[in-house]
C-alpha positions in Angstrom: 0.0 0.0 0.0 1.6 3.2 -1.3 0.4 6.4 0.5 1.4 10.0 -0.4 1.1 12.4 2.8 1.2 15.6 1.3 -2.5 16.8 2.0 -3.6 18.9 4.3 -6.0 16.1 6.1 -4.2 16.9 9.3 -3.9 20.4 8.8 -7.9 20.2 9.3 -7.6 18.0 12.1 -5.6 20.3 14.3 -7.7 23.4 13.4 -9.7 21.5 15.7 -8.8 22.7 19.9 -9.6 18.8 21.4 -6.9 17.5 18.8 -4.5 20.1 20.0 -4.9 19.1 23.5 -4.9 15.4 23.2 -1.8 16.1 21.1 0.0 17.8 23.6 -1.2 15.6 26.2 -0.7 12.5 24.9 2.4 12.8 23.0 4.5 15.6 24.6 6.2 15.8 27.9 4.0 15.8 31.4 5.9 18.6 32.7 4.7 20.8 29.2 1.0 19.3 29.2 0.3 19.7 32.8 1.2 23.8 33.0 -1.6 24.2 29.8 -4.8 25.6 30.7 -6.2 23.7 27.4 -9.8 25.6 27.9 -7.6 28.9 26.8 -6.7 27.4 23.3 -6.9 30.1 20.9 -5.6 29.7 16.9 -3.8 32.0 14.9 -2.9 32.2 11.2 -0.3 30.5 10.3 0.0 31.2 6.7 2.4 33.3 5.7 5.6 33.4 3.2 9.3 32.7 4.3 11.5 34.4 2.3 15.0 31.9 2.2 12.9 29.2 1.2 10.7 31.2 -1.1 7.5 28.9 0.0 4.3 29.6 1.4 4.0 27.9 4.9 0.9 27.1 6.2 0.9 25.7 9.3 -0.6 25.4 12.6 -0.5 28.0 15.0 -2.1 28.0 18.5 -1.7 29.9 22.2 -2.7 28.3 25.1 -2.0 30.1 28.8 0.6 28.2 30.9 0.8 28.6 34.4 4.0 28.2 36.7 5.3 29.8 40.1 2.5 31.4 39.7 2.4 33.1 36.9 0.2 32.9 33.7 1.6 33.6 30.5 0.7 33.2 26.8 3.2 30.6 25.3 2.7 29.8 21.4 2.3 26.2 20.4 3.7 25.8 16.4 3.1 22.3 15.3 5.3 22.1 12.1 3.2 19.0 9.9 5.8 17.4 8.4 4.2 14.6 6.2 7.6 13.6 3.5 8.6 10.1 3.7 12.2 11.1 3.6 14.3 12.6 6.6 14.9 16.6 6.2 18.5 17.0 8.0 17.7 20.6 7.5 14.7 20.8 9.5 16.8 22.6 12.6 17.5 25.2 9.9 14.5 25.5 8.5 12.7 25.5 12.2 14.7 28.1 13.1 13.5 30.2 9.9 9.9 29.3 11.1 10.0 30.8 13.9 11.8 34.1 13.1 9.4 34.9 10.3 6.5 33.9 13.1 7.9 36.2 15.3 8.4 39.2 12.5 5.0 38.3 11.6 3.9 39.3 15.2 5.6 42.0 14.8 4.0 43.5 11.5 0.9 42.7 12.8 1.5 44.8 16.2 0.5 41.5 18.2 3.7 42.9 20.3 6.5 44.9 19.9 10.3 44.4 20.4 9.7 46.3 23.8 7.2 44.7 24.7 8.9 41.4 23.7 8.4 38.2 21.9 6.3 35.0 23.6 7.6 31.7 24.6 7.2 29.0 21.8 7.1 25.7 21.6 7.9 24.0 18.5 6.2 20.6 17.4 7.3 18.6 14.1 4.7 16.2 13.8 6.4 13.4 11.4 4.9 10.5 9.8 7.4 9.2 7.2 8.5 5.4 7.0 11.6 6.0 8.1 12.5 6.5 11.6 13.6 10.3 11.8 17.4 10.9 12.7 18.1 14.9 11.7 19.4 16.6 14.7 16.7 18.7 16.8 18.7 21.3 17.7 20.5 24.1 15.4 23.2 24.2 17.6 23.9 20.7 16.7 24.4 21.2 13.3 27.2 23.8 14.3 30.4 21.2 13.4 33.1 21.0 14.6 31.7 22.0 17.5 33.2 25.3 18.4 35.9 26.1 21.3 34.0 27.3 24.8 34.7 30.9 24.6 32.5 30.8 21.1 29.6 28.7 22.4 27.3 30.8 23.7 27.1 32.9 20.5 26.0 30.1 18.7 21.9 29.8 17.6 20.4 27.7 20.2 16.4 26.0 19.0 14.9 22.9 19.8 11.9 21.4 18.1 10.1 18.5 20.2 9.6 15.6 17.8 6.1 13.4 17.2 7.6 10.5 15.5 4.2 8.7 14.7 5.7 5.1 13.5 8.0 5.1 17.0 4.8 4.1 18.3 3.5 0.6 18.8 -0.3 -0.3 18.5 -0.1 -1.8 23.0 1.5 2.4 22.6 -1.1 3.9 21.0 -3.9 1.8 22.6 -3.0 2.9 26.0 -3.5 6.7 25.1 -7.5 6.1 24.1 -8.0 9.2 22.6 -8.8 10.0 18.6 -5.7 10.8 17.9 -4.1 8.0 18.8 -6.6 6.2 16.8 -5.8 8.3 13.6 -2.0 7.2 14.5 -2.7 4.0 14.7 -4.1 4.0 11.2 -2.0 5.6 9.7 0.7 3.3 11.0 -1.5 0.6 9.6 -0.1 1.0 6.1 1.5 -2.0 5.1 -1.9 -4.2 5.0 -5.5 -3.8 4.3 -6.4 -5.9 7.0 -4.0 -4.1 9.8 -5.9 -1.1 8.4 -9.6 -2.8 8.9 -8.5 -3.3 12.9 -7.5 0.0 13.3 -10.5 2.0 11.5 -12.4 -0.6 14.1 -10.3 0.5 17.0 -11.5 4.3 16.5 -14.6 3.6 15.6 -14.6 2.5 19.4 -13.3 5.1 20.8 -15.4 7.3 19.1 -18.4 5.5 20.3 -17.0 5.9 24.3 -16.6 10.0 23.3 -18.8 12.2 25.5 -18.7 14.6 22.0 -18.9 11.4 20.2 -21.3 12.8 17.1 -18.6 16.2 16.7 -15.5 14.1 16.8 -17.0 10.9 14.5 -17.6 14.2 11.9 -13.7 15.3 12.1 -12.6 11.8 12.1 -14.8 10.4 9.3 -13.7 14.0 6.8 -10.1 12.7 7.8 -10.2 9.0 7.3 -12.3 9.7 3.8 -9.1 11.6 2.5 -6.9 9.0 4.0 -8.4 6.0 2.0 -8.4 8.4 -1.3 -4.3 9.0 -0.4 -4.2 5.0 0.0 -5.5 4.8 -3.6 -8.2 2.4 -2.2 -11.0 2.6 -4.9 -13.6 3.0 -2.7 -16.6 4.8 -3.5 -16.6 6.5 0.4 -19.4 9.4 -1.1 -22.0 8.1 0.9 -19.8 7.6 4.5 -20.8 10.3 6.8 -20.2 9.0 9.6 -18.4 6.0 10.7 -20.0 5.0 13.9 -23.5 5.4 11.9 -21.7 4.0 8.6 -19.7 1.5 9.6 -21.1 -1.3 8.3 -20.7 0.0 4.7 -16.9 1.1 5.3 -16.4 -2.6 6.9 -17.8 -4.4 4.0 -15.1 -2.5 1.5 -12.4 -3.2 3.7 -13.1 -7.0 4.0 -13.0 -7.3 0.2 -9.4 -5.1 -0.1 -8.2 -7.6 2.9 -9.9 -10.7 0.4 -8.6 -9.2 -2.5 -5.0 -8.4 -0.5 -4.9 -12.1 0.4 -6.1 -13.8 -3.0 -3.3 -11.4 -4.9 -0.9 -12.9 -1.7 -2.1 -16.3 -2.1 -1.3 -15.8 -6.2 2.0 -14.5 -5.6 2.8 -17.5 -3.0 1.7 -19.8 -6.4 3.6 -18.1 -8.6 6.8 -18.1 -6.3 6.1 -21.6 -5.8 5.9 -22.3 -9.4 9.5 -20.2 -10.3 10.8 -22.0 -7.5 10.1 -25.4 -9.1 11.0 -24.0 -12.5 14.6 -23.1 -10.9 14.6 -26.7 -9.3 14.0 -28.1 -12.7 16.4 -26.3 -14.8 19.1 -26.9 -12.4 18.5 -30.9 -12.6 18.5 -30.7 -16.7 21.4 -28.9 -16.2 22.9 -31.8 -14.3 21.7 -34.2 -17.0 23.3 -32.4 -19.8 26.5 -32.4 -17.8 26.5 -36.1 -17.5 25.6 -36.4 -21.5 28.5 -34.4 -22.0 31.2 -36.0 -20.1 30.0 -39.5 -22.0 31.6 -37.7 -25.7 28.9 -39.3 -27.5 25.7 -37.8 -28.6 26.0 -34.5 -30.2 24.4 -30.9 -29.0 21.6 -31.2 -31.0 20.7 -34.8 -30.1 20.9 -33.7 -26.1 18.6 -30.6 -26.7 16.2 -33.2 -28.3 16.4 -35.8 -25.0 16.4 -32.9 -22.6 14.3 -29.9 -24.1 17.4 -28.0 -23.5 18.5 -24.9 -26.0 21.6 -25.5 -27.9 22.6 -22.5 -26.6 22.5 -23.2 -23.1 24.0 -26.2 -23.9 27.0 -24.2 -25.5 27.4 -22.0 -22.6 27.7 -25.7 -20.6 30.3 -27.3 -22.6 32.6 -24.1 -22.6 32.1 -24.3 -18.8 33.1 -27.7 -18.4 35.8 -27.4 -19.9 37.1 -24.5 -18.0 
């Protein structure tokens, strides 16, 4: 199952505060999550153009008060989505960027001013690649060699906290029990229809158990619709509106791809079966033209005709034996 994660499914799913939150909760360190006051979750824009890498970002951009020795403070929560299946060793770089062109943005705006200052942030790359991600999360890491002591603390310092989705295992994911650790869990379910069937039927649980169980089936059922188009399923998915309501209808699709996965597995195990007893085969003619040869007696032609042998091959096996 191929999958191409450059969509902005997830984009839409944290656009939504509960995601945020169970993001942050779930995912991110207890010492982070436990200062939020997640009721306070406001958005902001995050579209905007940076200038050194001439693109238009659009991510996600929230503020959520945080409250320690006693003190309550905005603190900005950018969520870089970073959906390539390739690892970016330039990400510290190009958080770094982010960031700056946040803050200038702020700035233009006249959310602040340099007087005033500039919030806390708290940088999230959300990654969901195949490979496990191994670029350094600091800028100050990518400083090499590192420098002597005197230059070190002129050197950029910023840290992005990493959400390596496929780190996770499904015992993992299934002790967070929220809906996004459902959506994880299916999207980790790429590599078989029928991993995919138990994880749609996993969420479809805990949507059932959510207290805002019709809202979030809504978000998760837009979501999953655009994941099985990205899976190149060929499911007709117009009429699923809901998965708790629909579920029946989305079950039924999956259990053919997993028939269909497993006939097409089945066929390849027969034809693997039937190369492997061609190979067997060849290599015992082989052997019998070897022994024909050694006797000096019948000609190429007359051991092509006993063995079904080309003469060529045969050719190829005389100039061997000799050598």
């Amino acid at each position: 199952m191929a999958s191409n994660h450059h969509d902005t499914g997830y984009k839409e799913l944290f656009s939504h505060p509960e995601f945020v939150q169970q993001l942050i909760e779930g995912f991110a360190p207890n010492e982070i999550a436990s200062l939020m006051n997640f009721s306070t979750l406001k958005q902001h824009s995050g579209n905007y153009i940076t200038p050194l890498f001439e693109e238009k970002f659009e991510d996600v951009v929230w503020s959520v008060d945080v409250t320690w020795n006693g003190v309550t403070q905005d603190v900005v929560l950018y969520i870089l989505l970073e959906f390539q299946s390739k690892i970016d060793n330039t990400m510290p770089l190009r958080l770094m960027h982010y960031v700056a062109c946040f803050y200038d943005h702020l700035l233009k705006n006249r959310s602040t001013t340099a007087r005033q200052g500039l919030p806390p942030i708290f940088p999230v790359v959300l990654y969901n690649g195949s490979q496990r991600w191994s670029a350094q999360q600091d800028i100050y890491d990518m400083v090499q060699p590192e420098p002597p002591e005197f230059l070190r603390a002129y050197q950029p310092h910023l840290r992005y906290y990493l959400i390596d989705e496929g780190r996770y295992t499904d015992e993992e994911l299934s002790n967070h029990h929220s809906p996004l650790s459902g959506v994880f869990g299916i999207e980790n379910a790429g590599h078989s229809w029928e991993a995919l069937q138990q994880a749609v039927d996993r969420v479809v649980g805990i949507i059932e158990a959510d207290p805002n169980k019709e809202r979030v089936d809504r978000i998760i059922t837009r979501w999953i619709k655009r994941h099985l188009s990205r899976l190149g399923a060929g499911l007709h998915l117009e009429r699923l509106d809901s998965l708790t309501e629909d579920r029946d209808m989305l079950a039924e699709n999956l259990e053919n791809l997993v028939k269909k996965e497993r006939l097409e597995g089945l066929q390849e195990g027969l034809l693997e079966g039937r190369r492997e007893a061609e190979l067997r085969a060849l290599a015992e003619k082989r052997e019998t033209v070897r022994n024909l040869l050694s006797f000096g007696v019948l000609s190429d032609q007359q051991i092509s005709d006993a063995t079904g042998l080309k003469l060529e091959e045969i050719a190829k096996l005389r100039v061997e034996d000799k050598h």
